[in-house]
Structures are given as C-alpha cells and as structure tokens.
C-alpha angles and dihedrals in degrees: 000000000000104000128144123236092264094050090057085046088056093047091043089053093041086051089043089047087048102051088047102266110162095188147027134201133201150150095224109114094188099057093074085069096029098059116007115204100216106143090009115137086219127078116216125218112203111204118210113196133127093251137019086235120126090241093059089045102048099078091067097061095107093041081053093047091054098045093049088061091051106025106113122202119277087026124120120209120184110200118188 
C-alpha cells in the first residue's frame, strides 16, 4: 500500500484500540515517537532487551506484570 513503517504502527494501535485492547506491547524503540499515545484509549509498553527473543525478554516479565496493573490509557511505559 505504500505505507511506511509508522503509518502500519498507527493502523495496528487504531485496530488494537478498536477491538478493546488496553495495552500494547512492543520492542520497537522508535514507535513511542512515531506514534504518542496521548489521548489515546490504549496504554504502550516499550520493551527495552537486547534482542526480541523470548530469552532477553524474558527477564522483564515481572517489570511487565506490574505496569500492566497501574498502567492508565493514553499512558507509555518503557521496562528494561
């Protein structure tokens, strides 16, 4: 379609927001700036590992499991 890699970030938050999603998760450091979520009804996890591999990512597991109880809509948490 010739989108760039923002704009499918954008779509893939608007589709989450719409089938109820409250938060979204991802290792892509760029998409916080790329797309902000203020006023958003959707909350974004940043992941910070070395890898996106289950085993570096692992780790964060508990730091993931808290933010998700406190994390509010609109809001952007980065964890590693």
């Amino acid at each position: 379609m010739g989108w760039t890699q923002g704009e499918e970030a954008g779509e893939l938050l608007r589709a989450a927001e719409t089938l109820g999603y409250e938060a979204f998760l991802t290792v892509d450091q760029s998409i916080a700036h790329q797309q902000p979520t203020t006023g958003r009804r959707i909350a974004m996890l940043v992941l910070h590992a070395r890898t996106n591999q289950l085993g570096d990512l692992t780790p964060l597991v508990a730091a993931i499991l808290t933010a998700l109880s406190t994390i509010q809509p609109g809001e952007q948490i980065a964890l590693g």
